[in-house]
MIDOSE-1310 file (N, C-alpha, C; in nm, 2 decimals, decimal comma, always signed):
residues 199
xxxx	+13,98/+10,52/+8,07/+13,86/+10,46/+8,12/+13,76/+10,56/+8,17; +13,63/+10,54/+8,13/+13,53/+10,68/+8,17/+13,47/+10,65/+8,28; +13,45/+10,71/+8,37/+13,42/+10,74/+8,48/+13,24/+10,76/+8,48; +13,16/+10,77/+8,34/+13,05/+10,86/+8,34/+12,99/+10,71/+8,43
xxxx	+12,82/+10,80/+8,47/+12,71/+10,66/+8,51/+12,65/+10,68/+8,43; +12,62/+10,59/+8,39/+12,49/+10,51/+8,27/+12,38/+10,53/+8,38; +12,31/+10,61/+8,34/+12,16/+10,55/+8,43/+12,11/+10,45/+8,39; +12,11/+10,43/+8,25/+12,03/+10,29/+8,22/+12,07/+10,14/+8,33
xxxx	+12,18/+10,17/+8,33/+12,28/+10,05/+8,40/+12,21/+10,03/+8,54; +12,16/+10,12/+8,62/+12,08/+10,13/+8,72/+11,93/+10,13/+8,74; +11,85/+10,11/+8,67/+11,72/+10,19/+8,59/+11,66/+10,31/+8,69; +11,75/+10,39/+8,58/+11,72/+10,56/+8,67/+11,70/+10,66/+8,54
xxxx	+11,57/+10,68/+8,54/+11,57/+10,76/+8,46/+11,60/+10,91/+8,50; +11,63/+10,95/+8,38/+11,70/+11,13/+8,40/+11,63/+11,20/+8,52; +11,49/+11,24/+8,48/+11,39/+11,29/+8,59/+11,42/+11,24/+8,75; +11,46/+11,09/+8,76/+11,48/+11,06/+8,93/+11,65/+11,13/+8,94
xxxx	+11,74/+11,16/+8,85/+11,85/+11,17/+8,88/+11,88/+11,32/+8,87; +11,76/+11,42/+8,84/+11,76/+11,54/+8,87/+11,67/+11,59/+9,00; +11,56/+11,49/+9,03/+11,51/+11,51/+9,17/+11,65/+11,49/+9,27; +11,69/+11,38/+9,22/+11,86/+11,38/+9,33/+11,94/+11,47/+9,35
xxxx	+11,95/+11,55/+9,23/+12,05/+11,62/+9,24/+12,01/+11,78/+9,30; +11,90/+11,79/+9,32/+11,85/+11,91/+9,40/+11,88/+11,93/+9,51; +11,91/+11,83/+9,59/+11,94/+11,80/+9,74/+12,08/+11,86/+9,75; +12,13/+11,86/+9,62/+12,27/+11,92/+9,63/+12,29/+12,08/+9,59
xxxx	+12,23/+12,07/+9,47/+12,23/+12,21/+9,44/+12,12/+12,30/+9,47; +12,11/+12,35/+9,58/+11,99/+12,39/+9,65/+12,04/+12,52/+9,70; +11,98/+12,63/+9,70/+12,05/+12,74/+9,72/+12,03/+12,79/+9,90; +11,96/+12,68/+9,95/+11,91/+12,70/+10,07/+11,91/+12,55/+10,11
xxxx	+11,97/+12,52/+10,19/+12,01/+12,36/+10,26/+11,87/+12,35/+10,32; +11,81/+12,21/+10,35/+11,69/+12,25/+10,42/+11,58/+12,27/+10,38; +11,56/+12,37/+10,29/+11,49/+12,41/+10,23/+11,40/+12,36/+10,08; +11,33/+12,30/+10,04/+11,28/+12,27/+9,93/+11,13/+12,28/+9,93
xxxx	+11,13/+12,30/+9,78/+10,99/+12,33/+9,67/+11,00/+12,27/+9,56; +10,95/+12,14/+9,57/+10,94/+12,05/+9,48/+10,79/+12,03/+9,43; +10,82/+12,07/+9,30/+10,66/+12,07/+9,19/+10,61/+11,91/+9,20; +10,65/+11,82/+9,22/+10,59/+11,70/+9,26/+10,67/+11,59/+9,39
xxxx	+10,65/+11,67/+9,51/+10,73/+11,64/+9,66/+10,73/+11,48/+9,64; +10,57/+11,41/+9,61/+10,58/+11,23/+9,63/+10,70/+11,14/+9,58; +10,66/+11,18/+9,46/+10,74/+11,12/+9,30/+10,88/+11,21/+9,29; +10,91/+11,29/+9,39/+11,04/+11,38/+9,35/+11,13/+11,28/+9,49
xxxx	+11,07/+11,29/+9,60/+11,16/+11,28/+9,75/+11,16/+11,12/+9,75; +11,02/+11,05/+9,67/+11,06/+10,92/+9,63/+11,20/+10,86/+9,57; +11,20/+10,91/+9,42/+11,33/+10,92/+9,32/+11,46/+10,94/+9,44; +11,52/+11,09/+9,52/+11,56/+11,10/+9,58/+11,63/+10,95/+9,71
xxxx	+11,48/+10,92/+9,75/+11,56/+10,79/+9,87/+11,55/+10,72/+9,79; +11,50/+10,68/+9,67/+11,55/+10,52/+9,57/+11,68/+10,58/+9,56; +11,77/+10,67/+9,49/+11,91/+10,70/+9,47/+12,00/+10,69/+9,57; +11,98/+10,82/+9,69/+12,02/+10,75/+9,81/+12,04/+10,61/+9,89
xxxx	+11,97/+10,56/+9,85/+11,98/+10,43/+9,92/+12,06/+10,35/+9,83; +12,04/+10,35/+9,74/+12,09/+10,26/+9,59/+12,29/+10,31/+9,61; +12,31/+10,43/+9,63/+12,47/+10,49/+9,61/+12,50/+10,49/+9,74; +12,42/+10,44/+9,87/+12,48/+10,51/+9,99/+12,49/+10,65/+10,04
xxxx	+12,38/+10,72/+10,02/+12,41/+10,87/+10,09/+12,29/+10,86/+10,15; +12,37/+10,82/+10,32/+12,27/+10,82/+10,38/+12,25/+10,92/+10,45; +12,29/+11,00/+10,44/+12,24/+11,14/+10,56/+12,13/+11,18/+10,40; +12,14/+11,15/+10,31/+12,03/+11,22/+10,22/+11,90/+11,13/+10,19
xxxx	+11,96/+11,00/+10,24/+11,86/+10,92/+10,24/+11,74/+10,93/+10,38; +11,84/+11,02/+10,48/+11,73/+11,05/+10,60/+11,68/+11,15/+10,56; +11,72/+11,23/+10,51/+11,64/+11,38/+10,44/+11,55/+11,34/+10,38; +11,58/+11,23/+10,28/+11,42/+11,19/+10,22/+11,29/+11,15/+10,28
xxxx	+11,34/+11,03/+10,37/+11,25/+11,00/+10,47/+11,16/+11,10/+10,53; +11,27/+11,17/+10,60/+11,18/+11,29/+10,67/+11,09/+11,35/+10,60; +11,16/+11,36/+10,46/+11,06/+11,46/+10,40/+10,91/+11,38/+10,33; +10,92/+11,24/+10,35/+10,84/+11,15/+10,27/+10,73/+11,13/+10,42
xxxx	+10,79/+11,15/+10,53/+10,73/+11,12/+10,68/+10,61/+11,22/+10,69; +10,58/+11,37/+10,59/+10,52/+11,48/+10,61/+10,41/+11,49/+10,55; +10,42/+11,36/+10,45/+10,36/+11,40/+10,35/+10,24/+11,30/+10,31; +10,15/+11,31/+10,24/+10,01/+11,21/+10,26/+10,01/+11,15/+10,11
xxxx	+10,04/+10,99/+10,18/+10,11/+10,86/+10,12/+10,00/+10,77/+10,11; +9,93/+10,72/+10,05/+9,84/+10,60/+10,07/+9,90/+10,47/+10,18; +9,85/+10,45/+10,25/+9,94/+10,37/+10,30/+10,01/+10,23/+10,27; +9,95/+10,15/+10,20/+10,02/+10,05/+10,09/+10,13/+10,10/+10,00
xxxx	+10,06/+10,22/+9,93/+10,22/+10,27/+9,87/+10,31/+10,33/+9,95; +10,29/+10,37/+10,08/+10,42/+10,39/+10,16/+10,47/+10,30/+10,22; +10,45/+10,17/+10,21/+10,47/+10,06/+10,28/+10,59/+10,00/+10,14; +10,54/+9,95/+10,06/+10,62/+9,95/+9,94/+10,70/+10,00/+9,89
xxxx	+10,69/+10,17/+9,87/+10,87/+10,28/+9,89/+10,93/+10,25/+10,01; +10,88/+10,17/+10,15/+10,97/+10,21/+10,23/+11,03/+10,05/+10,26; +10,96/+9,95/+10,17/+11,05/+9,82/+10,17/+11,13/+9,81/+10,04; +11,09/+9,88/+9,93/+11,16/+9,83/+9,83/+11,28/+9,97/+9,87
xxxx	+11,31/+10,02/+9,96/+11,41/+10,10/+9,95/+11,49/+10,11/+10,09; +11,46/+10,03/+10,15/+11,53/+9,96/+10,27/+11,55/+10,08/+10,37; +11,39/+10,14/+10,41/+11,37/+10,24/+10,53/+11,34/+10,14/+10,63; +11,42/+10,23/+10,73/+11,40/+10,13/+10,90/+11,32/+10,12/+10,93
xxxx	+11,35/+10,02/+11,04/+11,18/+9,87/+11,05/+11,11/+9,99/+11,15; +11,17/+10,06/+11,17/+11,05/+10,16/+11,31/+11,00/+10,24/+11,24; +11,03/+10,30/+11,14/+10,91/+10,33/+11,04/+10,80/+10,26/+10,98; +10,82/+10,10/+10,97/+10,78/+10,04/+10,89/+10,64/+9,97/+10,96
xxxx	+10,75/+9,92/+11,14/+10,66/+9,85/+11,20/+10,52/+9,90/+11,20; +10,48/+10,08/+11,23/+10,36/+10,10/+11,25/+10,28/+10,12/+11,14; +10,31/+10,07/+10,98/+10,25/+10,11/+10,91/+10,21/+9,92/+10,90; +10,25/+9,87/+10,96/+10,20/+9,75/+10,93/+10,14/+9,72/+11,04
xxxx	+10,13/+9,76/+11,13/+10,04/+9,72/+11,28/+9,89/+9,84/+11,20; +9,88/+9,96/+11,14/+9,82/+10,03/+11,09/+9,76/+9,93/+10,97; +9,78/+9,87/+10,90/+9,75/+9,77/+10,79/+9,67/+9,66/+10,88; +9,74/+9,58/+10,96/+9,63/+9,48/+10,99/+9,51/+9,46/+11,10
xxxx	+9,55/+9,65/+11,15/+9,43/+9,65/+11,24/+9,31/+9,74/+11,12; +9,32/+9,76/+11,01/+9,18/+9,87/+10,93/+9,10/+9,75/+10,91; +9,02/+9,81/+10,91/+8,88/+9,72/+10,87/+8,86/+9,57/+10,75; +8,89/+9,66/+10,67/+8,90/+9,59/+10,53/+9,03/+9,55/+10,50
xxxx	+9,01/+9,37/+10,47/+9,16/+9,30/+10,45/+9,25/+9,33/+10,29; +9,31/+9,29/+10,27/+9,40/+9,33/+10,17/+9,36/+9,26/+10,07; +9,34/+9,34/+9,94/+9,26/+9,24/+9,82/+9,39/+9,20/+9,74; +9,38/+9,16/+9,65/+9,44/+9,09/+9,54/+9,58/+9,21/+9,53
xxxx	+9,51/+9,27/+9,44/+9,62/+9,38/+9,38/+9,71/+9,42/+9,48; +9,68/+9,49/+9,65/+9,74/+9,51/+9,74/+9,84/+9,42/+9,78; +9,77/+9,28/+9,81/+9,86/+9,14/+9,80/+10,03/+9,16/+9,72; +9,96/+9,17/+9,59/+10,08/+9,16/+9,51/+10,16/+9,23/+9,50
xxxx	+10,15/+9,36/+9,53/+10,23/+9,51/+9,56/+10,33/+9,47/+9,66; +10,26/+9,43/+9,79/+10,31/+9,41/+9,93/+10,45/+9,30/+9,89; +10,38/+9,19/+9,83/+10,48/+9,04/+9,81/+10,42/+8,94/+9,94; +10,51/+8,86/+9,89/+10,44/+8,69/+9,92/+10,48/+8,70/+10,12
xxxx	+10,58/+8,77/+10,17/+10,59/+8,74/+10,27/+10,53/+8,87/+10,36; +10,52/+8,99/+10,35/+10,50/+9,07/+10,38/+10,29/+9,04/+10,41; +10,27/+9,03/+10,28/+10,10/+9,01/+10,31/+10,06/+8,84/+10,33; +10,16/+8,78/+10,41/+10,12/+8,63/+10,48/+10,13/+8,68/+10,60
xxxx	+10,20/+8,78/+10,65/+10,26/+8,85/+10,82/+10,06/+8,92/+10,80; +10,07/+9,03/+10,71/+9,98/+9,05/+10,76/+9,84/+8,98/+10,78; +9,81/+8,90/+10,70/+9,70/+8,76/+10,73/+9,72/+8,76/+10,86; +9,87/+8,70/+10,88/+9,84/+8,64/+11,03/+9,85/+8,70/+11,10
xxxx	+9,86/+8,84/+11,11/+9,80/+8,94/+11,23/+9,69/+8,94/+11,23; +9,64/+8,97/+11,14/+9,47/+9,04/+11,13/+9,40/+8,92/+11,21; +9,43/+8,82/+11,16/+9,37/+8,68/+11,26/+9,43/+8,69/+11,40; +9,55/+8,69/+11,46/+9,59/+8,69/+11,56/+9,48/+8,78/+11,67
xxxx	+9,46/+8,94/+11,62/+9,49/+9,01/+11,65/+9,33/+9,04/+11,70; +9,24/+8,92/+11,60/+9,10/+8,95/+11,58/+9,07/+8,83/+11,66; +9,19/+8,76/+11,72/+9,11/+8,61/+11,83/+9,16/+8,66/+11,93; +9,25/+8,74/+11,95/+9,33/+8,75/+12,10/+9,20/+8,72/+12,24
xxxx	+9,09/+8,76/+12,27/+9,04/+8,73/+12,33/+8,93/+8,58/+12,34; +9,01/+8,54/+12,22/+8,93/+8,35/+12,23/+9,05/+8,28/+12,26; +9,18/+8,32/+12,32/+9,34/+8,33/+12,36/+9,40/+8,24/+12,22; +9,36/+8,30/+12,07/+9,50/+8,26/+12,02/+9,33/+8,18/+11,87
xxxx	+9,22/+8,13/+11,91/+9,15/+8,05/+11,87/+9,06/+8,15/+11,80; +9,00/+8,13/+11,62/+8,88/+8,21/+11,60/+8,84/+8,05/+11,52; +8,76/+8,02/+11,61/+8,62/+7,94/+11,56/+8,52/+7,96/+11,45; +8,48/+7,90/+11,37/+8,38/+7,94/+11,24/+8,25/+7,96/+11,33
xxxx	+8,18/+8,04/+11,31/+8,07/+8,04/+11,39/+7,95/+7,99/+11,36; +7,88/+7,95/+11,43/+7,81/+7,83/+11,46/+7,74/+7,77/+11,31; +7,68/+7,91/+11,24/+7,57/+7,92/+11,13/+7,66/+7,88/+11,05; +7,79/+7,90/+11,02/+7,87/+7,86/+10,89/+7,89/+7,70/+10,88
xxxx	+7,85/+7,68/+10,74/+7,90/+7,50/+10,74/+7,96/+7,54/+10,65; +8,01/+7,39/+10,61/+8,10/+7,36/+10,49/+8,10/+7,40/+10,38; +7,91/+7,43/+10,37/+7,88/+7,46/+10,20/+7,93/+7,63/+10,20; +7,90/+7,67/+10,32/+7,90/+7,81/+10,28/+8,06/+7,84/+10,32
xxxx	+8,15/+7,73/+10,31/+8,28/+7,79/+10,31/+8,31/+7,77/+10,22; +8,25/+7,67/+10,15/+8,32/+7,59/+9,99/+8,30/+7,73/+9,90; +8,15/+7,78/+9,95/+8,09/+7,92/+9,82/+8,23/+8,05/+9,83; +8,23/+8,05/+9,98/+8,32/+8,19/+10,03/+8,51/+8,16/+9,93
xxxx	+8,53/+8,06/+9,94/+8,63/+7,99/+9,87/+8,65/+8,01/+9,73; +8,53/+7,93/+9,68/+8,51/+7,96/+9,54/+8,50/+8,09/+9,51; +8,48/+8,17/+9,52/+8,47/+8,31/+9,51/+8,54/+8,37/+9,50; +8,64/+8,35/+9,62/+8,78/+8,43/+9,57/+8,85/+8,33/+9,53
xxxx	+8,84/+8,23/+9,50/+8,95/+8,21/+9,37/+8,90/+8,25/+9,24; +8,79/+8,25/+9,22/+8,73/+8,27/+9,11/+8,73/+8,39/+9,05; +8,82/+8,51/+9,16/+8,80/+8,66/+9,13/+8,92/+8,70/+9,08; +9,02/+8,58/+9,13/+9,19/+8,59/+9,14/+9,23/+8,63/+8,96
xxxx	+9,28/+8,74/+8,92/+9,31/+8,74/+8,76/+9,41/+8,63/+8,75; +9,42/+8,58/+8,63/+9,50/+8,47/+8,60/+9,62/+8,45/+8,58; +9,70/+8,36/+8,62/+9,85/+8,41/+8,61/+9,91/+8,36/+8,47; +10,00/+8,48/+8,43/+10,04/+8,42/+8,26/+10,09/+8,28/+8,27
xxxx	+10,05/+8,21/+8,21/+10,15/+8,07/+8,12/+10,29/+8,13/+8,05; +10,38/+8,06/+8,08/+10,51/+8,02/+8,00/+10,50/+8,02/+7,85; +10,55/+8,09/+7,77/+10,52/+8,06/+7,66/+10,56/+7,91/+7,60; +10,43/+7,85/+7,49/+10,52/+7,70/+7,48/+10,55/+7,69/+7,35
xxxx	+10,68/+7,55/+7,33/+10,70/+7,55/+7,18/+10,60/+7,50/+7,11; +10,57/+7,49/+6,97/+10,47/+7,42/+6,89/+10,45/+7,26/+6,95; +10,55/+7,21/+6,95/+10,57/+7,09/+7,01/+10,50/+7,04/+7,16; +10,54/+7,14/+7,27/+10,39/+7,13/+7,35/+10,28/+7,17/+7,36
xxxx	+10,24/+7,26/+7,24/+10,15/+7,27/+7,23/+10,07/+7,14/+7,15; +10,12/+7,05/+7,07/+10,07/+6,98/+7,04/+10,04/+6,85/+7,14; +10,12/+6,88/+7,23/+10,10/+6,74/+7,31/+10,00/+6,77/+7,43; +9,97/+6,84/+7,37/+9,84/+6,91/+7,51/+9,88/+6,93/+7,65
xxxx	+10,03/+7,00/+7,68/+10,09/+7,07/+7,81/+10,04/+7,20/+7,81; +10,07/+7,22/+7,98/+10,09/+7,36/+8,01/+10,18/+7,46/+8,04; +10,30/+7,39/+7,95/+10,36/+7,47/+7,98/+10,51/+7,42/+8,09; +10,43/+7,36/+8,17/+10,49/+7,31/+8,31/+10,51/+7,13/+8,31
xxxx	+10,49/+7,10/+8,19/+10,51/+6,93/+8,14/+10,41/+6,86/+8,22; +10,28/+6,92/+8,26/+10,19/+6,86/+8,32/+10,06/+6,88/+8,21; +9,95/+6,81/+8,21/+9,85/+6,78/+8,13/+9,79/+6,93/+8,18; +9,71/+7,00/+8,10/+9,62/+7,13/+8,11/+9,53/+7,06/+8,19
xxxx	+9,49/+7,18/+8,31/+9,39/+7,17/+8,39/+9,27/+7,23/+8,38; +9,15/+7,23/+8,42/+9,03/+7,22/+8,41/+8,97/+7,27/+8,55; +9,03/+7,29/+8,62/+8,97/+7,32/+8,74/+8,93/+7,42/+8,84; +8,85/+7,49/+8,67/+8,80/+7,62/+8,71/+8,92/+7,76/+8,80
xxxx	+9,05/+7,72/+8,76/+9,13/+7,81/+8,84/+9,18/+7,77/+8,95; +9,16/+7,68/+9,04/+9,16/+7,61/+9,16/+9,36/+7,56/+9,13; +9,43/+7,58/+9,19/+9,59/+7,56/+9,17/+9,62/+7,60/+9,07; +9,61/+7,75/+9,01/+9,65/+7,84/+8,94/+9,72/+7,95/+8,97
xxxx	+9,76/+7,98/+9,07/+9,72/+8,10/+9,10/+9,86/+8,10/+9,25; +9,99/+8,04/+9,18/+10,08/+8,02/+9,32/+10,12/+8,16/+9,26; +10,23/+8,19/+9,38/+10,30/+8,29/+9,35/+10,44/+8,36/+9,40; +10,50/+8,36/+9,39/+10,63/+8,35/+9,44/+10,70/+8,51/+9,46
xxxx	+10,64/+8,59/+9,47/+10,68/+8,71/+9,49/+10,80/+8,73/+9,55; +10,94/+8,82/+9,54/+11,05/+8,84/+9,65/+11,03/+8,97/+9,68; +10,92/+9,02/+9,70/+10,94/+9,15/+9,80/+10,91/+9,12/+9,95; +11,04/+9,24/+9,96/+11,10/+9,26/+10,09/+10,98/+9,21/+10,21
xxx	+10,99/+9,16/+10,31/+10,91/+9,16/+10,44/+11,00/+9,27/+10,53; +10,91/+9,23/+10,70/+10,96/+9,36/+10,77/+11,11/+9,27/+10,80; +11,21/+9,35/+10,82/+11,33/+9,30/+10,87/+11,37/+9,40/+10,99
């Protein structure tokens, strides 16, 4: 029986499984000079964490803790690879206190639960002094919330369709055994993401 690892079997390509293996064969513990530190100490805590070596999975950390991360993509290596929530917490209290809210693309990176937490900080966090309440203010009516609405759905890229057989395509489905809609995008656009939230 062979003992080898398939990287395929794991999706690890060669390159993250020689970033790994520097941690070992290092002629100086401690010590490293990595020609691409993000994308190298990344690979490193995906394997670590994936096989259980956790004392190399804090090495990575640390070493990913020094280093200048976007912070949506450090939020993302550090949920899709199951770094602790006290690392995590302040990158998400850092996320829904910046200015500018989370657009689409960011949304989708984050996942369905992680960027609903942050919505509802950024609102929380932006009424605390109306105790808990943010009121539409006065000038806003209905029309100009229908426009603000319309807008961003209208910006939303589209989500693929199911591929269909000849057969519903003749019967004019979408796919989903419901009649094709028309409604400018308006209930298009669910989404079901399973990335990680904060735990």
């Amino acid at each position: 029986m062979s003992s080898a690892i398939v990287l395929d079997d794991f999706d690890i390509t060669p390159d993250e499984f020689e970033s790994f293996l520097k941690v070992f064969y290092n002629p100086r513990y401690s010590f490293y000079e990595l020609d691409q530190p993000v994308e190298e100490w990344s690979a490193i805590l995906k394997l670590a964490n994936l096989w259980g070596f956790y004392n190399v999975k804090q090495l990575a950390t640390d070493e990913l803790q020094k280093l200048d991360i976007p912070l949506v993509d450090r939020i993302v290596l550090y949920q899709d690879h199951d770094v602790e929530s006290a690392l995590r917490l302040p990158l998400y209290v850092e996320l829904a206190s910046r200015d500018a809210t989370l657009d689409h693309e960011e949304s989708s990176r984050l996942g369905f639960r992680t960027a609903i937490v942050i919505f509802q900080a950024r609102e929380r966090l932006r009424s605390l002094s109306t105790g808990g309440r943010s009121p539409l203010p006065d000038d806003v009516d209905a029309q100009a919330a229908e426009e603000v609405i319309g807008t961003l759905f209208s910006a939303l890229p589209p989500v693929p369709s199911p591929p269909m057989s000849p057969r519903m395509k003749n019967m004019g489905l979408n796919g989903n055994g419901s009649p094709k809609s028309g409604l400018n995008g308006f209930g298009n656009h669910s989404r079901t993401s399973s990335s990680s939230g904060f735990r």
